[in-house]
Backbone bond lengths (Angstrom), bond angles and torsions (degrees), N, CA, C in turn:
res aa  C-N    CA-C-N  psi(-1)  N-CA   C-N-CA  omega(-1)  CA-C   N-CA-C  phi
1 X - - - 1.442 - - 1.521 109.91 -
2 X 1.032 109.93 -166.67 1.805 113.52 -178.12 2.001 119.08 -96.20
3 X 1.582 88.21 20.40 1.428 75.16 158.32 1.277 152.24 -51.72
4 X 1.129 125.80 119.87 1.748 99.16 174.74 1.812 106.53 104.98
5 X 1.452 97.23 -26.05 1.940 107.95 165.41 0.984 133.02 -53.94
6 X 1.407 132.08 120.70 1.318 109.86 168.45 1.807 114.77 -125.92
7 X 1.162 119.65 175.82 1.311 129.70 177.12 1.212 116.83 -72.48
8 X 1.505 122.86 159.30 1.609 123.49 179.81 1.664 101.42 -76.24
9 X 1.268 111.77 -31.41 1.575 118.05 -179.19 1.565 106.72 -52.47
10 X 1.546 109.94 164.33 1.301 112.89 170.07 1.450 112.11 -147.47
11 X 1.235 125.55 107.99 1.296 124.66 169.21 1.829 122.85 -37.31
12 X 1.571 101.91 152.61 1.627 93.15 -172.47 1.476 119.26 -47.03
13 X 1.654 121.07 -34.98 1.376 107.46 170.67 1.595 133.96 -66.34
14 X 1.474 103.14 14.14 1.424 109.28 157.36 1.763 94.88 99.87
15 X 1.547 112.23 -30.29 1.914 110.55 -174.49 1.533 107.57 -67.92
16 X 1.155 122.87 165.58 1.394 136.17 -173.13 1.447 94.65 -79.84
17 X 1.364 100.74 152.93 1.536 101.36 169.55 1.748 111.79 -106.11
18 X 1.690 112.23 120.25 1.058 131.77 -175.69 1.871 113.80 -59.98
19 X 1.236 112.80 133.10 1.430 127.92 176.98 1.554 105.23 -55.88
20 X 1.601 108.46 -51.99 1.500 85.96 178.41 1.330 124.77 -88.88
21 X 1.158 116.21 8.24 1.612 125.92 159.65 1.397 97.78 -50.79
22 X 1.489 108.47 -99.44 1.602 107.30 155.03 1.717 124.73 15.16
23 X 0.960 104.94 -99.78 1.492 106.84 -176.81 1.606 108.14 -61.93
24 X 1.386 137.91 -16.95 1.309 112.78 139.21 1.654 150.89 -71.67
25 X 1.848 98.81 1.67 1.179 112.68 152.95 1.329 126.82 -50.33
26 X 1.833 82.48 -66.57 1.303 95.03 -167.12 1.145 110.97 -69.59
27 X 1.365 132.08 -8.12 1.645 125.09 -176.18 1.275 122.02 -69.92
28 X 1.392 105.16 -30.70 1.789 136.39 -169.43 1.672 93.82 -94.32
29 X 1.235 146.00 -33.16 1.318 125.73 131.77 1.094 143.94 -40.96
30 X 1.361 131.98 -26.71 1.296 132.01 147.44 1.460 150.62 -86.74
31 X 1.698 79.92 0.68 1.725 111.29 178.71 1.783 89.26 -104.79
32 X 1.076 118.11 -0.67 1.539 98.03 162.44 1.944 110.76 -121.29
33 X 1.217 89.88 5.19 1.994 97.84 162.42 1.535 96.61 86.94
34 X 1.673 118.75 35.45 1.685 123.16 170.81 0.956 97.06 -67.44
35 X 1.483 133.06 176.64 1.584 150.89 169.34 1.721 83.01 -107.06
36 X 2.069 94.37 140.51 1.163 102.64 -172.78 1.256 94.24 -143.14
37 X 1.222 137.22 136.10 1.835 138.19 148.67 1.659 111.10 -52.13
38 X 1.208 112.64 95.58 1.608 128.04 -177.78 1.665 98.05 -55.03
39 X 0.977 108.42 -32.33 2.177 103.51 -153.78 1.632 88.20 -93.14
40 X 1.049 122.86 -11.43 1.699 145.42 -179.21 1.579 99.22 -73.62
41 X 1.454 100.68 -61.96 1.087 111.05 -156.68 1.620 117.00 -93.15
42 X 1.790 127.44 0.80 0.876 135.92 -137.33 1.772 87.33 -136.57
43 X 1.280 116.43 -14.11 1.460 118.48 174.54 1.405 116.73 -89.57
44 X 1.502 111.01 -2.54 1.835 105.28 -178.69 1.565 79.06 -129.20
45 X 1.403 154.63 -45.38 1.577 156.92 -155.83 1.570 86.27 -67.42
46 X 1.760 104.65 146.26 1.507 120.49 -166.05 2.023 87.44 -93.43
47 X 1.318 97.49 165.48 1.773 107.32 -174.86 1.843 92.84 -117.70
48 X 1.576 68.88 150.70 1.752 82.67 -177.33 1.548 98.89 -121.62
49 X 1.819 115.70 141.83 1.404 114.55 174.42 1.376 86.53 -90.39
50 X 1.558 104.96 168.20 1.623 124.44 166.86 1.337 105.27 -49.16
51 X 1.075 127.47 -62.96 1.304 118.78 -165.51 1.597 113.40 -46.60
52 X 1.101 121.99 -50.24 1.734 149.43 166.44 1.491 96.19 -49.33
53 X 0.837 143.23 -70.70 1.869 144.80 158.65 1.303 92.41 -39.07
54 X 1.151 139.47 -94.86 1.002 123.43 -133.61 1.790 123.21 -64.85
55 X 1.546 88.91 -25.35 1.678 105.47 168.76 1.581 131.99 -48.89
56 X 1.819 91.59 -28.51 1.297 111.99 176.33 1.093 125.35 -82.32
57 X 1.241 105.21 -23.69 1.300 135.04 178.87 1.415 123.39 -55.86
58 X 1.119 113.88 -82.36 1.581 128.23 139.98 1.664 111.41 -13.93
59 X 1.533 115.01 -61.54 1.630 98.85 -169.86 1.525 100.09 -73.79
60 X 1.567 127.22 -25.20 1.114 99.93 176.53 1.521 129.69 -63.80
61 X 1.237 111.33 -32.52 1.114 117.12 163.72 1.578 140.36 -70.19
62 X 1.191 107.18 9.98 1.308 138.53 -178.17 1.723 109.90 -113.19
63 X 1.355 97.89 -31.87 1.683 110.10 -177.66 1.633 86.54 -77.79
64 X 1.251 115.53 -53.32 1.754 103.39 -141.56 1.465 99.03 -146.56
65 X 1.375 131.49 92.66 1.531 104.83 176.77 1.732 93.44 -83.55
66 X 1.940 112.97 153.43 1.636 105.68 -13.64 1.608 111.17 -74.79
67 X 1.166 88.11 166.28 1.868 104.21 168.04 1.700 92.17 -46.88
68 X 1.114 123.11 -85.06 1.672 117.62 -161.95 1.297 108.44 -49.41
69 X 1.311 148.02 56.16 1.328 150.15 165.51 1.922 102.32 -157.56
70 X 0.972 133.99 -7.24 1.008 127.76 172.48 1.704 121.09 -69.35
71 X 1.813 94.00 -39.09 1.821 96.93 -169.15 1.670 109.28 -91.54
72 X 2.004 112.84 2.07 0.997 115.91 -171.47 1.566 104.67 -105.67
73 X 1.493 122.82 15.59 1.075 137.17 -148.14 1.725 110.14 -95.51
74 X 0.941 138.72 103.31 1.731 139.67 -150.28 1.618 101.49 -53.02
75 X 1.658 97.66 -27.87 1.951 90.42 -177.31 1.508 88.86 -130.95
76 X 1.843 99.20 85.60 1.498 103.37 166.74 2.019 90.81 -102.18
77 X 1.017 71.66 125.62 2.108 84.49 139.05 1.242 134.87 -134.34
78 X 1.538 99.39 136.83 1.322 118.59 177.31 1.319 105.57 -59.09
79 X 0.997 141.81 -26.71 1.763 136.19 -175.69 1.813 104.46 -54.16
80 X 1.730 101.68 -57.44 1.397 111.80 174.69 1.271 119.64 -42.73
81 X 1.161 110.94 -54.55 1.768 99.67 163.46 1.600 140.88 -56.15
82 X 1.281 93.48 -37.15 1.112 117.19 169.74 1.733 131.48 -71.51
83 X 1.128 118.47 -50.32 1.800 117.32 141.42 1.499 125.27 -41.80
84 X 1.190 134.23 -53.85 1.782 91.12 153.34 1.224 119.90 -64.14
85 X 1.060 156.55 3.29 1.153 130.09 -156.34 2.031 98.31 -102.59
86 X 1.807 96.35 -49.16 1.487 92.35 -175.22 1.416 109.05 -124.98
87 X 1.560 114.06 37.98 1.383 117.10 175.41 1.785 135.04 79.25
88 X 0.795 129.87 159.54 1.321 126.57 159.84 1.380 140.23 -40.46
89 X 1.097 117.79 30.81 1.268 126.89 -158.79 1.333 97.12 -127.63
90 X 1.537 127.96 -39.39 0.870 146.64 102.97 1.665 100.99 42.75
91 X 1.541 112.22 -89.91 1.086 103.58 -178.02 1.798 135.32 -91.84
92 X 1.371 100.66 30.99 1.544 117.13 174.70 1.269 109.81 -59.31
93 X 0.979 97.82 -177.09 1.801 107.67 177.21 1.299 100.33 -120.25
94 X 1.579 87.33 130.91 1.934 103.24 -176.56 1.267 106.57 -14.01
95 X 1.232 98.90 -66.62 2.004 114.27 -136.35 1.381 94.88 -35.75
96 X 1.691 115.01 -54.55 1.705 139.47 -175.07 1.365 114.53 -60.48
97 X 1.262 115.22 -9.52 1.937 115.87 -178.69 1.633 89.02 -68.44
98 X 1.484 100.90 140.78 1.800 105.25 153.27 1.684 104.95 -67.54
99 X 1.019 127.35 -158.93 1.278 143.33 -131.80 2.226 78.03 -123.88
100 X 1.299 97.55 -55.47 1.156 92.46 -154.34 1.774 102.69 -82.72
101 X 1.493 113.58 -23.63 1.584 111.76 153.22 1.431 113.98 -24.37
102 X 1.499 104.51 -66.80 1.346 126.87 -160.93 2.062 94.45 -46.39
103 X 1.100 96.72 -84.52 1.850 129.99 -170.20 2.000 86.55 -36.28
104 X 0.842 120.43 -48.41 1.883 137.11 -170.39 1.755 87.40 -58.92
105 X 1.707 112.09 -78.38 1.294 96.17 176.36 1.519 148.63 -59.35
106 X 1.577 94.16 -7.97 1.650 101.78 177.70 1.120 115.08 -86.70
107 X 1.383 117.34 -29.94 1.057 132.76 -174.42 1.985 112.33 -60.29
108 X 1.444 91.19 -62.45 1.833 102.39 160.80 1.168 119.20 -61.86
109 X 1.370 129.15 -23.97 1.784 124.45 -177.63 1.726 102.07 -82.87
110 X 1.270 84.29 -13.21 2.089 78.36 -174.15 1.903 98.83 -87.50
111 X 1.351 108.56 -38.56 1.480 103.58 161.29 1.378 126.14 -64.53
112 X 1.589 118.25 -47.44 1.875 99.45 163.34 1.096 108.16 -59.05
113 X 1.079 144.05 -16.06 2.131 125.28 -177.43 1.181 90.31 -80.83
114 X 1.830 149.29 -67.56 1.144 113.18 -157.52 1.489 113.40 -71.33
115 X 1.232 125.81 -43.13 2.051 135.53 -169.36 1.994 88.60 -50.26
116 X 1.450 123.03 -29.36 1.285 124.58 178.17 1.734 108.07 -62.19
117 X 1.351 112.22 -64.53 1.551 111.34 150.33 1.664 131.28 -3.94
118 X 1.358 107.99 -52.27 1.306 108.21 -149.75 1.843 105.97 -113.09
């Protein structure tokens, strides 16, 4: 996915501006009902197979019936989704994640933000 990306732009403090910065703009624009260019927005946003949807699917519906009220929920967390998916470990403390813990959960938190979208 686009971890770790950043833009040619640079914010006034001189740092690059990060891709998934970005796509959490834009996410929070469409979680407040902005008009957005999808084909815009669909060239830096990570893709989900069905199976990956549908996985989510299930915990949402396991989190909250219905499923469509869980990701609109004022105290959603992404953790909750994320513990079934890759276990208890889940809730360690950084410092103790391996490297690839880390990369495992970013990787899935960038898929609950968009399946959160929809």
């Amino acid at each position: 996915l686009m971890q770790g990306r950043s833009l040619a732009m640079k914010q006034d403090s001189g740092k690059a501006i990060q891709v998934n910065t970005v796509i959490g703009h834009l996410s929070e624009a469409l979680m407040q009902g902005r008009s957005l260019d999808m084909s815009r927005f669909a060239e830096l946003a990570p893709s989900l197979t069905k199976a990956q949807w549908d996985r989510l699917d299930i915990i949402a519906a396991q989190l909250s019936p219905p499923p469509s009220d869980v990701c609109l929920d004022k105290d959603f967390k992404q953790k909750d989704f994320l513990r079934p998916i890759l276990g208890d470990k889940v809730d360690q403390d950084f410092a103790t994640k391996t490297e690839s813990d880390r990369q495992d959960e970013a990787v899935w938190y960038e898929r609950i933000r968009l399946f959160r979208l929809c």
